[in-house]
C-alpha positions in Angstrom: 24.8 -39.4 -56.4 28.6 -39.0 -57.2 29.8 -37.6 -53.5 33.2 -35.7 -52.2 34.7 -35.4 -49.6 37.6 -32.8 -49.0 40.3 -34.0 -46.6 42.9 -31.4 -45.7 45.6 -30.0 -43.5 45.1 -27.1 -42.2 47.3 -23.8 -42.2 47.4 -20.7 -40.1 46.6 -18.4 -43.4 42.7 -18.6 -43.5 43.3 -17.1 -47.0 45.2 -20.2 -48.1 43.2 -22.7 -46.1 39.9 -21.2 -48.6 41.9 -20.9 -51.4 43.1 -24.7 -51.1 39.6 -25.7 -50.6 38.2 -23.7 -53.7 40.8 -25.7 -55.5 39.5 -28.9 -54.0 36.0 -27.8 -54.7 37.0 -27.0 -58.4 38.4 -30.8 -59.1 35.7 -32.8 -57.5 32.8 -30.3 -59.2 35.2 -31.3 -63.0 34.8 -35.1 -61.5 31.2 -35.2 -61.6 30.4 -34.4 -57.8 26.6 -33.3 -56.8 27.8 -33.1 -53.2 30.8 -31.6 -51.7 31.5 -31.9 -47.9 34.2 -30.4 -45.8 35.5 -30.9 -42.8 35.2 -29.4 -39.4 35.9 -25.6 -38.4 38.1 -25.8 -42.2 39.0 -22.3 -42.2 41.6 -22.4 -39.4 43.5 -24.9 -37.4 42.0 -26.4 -34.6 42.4 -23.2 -32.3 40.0 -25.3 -29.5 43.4 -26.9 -28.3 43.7 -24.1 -25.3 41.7 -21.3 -24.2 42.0 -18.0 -25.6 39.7 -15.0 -25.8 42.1 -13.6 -28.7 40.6 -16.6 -31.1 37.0 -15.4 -31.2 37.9 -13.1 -33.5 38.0 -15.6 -36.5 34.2 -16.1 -35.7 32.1 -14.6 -38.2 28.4 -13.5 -38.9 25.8 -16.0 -41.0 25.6 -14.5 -43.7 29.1 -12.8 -43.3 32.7 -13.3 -45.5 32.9 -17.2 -45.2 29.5 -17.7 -46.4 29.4 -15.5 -49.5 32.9 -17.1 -50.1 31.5 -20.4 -50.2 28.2 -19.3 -51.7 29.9 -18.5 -55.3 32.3 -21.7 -55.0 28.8 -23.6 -54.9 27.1 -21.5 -57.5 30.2 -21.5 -59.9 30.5 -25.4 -59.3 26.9 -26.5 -59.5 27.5 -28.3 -56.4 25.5 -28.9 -52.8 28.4 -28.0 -50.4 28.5 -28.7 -47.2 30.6 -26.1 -44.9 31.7 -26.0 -41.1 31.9 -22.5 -39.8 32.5 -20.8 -36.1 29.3 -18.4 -36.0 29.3 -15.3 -34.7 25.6 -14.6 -33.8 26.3 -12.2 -31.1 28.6 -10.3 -28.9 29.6 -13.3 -26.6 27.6 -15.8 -28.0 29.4 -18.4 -30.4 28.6 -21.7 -32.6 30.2 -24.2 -34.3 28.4 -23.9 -37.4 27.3 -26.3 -40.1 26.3 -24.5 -43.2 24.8 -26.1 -46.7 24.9 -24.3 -49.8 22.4 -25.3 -52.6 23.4 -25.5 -56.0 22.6 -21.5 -57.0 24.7 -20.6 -54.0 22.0 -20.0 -51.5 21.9 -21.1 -48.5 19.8 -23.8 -47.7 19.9 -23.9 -44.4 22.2 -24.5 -41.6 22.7 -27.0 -38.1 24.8 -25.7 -34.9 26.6 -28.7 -33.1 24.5 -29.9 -30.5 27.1 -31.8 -28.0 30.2 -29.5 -27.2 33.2 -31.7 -25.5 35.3 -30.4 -23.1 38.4 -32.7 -22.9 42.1 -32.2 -22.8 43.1 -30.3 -26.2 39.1 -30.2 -27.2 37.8 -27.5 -25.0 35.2 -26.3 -27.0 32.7 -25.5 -24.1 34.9 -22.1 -23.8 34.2 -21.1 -27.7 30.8 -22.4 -28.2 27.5 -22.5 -27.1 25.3 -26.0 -27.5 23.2 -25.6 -31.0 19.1 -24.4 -30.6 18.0 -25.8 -33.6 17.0 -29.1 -32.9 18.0 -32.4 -35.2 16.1 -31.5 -38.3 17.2 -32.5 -42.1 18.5 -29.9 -44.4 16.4 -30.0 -47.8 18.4 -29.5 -50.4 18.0 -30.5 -54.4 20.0 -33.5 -54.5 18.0 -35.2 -51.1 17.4 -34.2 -47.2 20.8 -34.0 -45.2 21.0 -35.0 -41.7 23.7 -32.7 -41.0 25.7 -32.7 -37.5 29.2 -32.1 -36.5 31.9 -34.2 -34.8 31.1 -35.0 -31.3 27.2 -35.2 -32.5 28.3 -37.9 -34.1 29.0 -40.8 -31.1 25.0 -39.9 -30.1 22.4 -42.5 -31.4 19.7 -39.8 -30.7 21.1 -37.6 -33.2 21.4 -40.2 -35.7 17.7 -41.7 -34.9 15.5 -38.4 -34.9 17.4 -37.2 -38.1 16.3 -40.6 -39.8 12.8 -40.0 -38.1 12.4 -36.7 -39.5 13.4 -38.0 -43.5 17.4 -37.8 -43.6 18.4 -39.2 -47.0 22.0 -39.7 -45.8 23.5 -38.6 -42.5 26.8 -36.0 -43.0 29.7 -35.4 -40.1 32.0 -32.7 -40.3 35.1 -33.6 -38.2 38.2 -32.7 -36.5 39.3 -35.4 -34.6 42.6 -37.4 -34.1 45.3 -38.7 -31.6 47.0 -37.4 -28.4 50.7 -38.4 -29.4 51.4 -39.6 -25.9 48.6 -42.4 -26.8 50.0 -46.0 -27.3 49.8 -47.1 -31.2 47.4 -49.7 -30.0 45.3 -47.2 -28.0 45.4 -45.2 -31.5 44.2 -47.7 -33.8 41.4 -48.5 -30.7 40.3 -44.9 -31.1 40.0 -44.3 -34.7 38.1 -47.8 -35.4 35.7 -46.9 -32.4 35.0 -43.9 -34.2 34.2 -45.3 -37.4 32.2 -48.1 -35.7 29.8 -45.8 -34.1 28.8 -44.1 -37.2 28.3 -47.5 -39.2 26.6 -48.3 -36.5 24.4 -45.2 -37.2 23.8 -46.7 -40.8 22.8 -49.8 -40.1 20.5 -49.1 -37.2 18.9 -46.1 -39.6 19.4 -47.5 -43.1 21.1 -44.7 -44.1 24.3 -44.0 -45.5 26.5 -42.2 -43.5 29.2 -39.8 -44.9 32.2 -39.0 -42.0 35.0 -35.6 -43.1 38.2 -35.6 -41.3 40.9 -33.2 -41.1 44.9 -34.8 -41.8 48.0 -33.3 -40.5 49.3 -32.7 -36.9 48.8 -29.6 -35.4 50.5 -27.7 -32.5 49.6 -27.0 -29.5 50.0 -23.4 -29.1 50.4 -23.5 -24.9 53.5 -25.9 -25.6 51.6 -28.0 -22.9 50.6 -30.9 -25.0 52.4 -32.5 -27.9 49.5 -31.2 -30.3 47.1 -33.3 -32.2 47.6 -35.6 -35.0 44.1 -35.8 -36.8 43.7 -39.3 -37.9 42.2 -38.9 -41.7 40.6 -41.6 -42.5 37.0 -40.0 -44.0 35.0 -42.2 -45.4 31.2 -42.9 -46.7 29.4 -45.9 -46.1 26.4 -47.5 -47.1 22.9 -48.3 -45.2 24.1 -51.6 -44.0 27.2 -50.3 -42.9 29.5 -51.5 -45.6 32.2 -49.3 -46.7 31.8 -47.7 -49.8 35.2 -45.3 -49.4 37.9 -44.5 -47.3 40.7 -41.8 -47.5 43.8 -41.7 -46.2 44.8 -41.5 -42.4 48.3 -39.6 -43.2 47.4 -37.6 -46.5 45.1 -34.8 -47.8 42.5 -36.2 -50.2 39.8 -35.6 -53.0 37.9 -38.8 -52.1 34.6 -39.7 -54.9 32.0 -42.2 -54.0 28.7 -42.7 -55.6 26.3 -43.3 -53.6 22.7 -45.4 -54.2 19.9 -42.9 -52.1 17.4 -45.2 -53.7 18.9 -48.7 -52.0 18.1 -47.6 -48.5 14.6 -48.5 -48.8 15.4 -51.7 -49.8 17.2 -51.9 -46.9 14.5 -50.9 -44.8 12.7 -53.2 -46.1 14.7 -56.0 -45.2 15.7 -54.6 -41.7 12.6 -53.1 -40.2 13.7 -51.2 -37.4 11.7 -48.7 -37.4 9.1 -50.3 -37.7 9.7 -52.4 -34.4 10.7 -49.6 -32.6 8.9 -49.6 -28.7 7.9 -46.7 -28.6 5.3 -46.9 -25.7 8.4 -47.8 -23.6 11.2 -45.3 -24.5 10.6 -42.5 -22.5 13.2 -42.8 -20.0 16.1 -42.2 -23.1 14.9 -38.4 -21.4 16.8 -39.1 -18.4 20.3 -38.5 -17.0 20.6 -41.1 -15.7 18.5 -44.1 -14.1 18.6 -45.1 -10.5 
């Protein structure tokens, strides 16, 4: 399954942000992609930086603009995309939304991030309330997606009761990248931690594991931080954790990679985890924390 992954900067013209991204869309789709995937919140910048009631208006219904935006990109295309939006889905009540388009444009079905962070320039726990919908696969034509988004992805649960529940591949929309104040050393630590978790994913899972991350720095709008400098670097690899791609950490990028669904079996065969799973003796994972 020929695979894409859209890695962009970020303006503060919505319009251009979506038209970029149709373009994007458009060359992958002419390449031979089945799957498209974008990164986090791709609309806007990164507006979670401070806290500010006057950026809840760029939330939107589901179905609303965004989504019948993206619906004919995926119709026109023939492509499964994979979209990250902030969800209105009431007065006061926000998500940050993961929604997948089939291939006629419809939805297919859609996952609201389950961990929210709430750290210095990510304060998401203002704009959005924890996701109700569980870790369940989104079936689509071209396979079941185990869909989550960003900070979902450093959880092993996550990962293990997608896989549980049929994943074909697990997908992570992402914004995520550097405090500039941060050592280089501390940097490079970072970013390899991150990609480390998620192979880690694949290999405990036998699944592949596709990763979207936005490129560019952006401000801080306060003035009280030096801004963020998202670290690129989205990549796809296989069930045993090998790399199969990897895009820029500087650049905006159209990165391809085919990907074997079929091989993870295989794997699975070979590596039997679930099969040795315990479990009879698991049940305190439903604890804090134990004493």
């Amino acid at each position: 399954m020929k695979t894409a992954l859209i890695q962009q900067t970020c303006s503060p013209d919505p319009t251009d942000n979506r038209s970029r991204l149709a373009a994007s869309i458009s060359d992958v789709a002419h390449r031979g992609a089945e799957l498209v995937v974008l990164q986090e919140l791709h609309n806007t910048p990164y507006f979670c930086q401070v806290e500010s009631v006057d950026y809840f208006d760029l939330a939107e219904p589901i179905p609303g603009p965004s989504t019948a935006f993206f619906g004919a990109l995926a119709r026109e295309h023939g492509v499964v995309l994979v979209t990250s939006l902030f969800e209105r889905r009431a007065p006061g009540l926000y998500h940050n939304t993961a929604v997948v388009f089939e291939k006629d444009g419809t939805i297919a079905g859609m996952q609201r991030k389950m961990h929210i962070p709430d750290d210095p320039a990510y304060y998401e726990k203002f704009y959005f309330t924890p996701g109700d919908l569980g870790f369940h696969p989104i079936a689509t034509s071209i396979g079941k997606l185990g869909v989550q988004v960003c900070w979902d992805q450093w959880y092993p649960e996550g990962a293990r009761l997608m896989a549980l529940a049929g994943a074909d591949l697990l997908v992570y929309p992402t914004a995520i990248g550097y405090e500039s104040s941060d050592t280089p050393d501390e940097q490079q630590r970072q970013r390899m931690a991150w990609q480390t978790v998620q192979r880690g994913h694949a290999v405990a899972n036998g699944l592949p594991v596709v990763a979207v991350n936005r490129v560019g720095h952006e401000p801080d709008p306060s003035g009280q931080t030096r801004g963020i400098q998202f670290w690129g670097s989205s990549f796809v690899c296989g069930p045993q954790g090998e790399l199969l791609g990897e895009a820029s950490q500087k650049e905006p990028e159209n990165l391809l990679v085919d990907i074997d669904l079929k091989r993870s079996e295989q794997v699975r065969r070979w590596w039997p985890f679930l099969r040795d799973r315990r479990i009879d003796a698991y049940g305190d994972l439903l604890c804090r924390f134990r004493d």
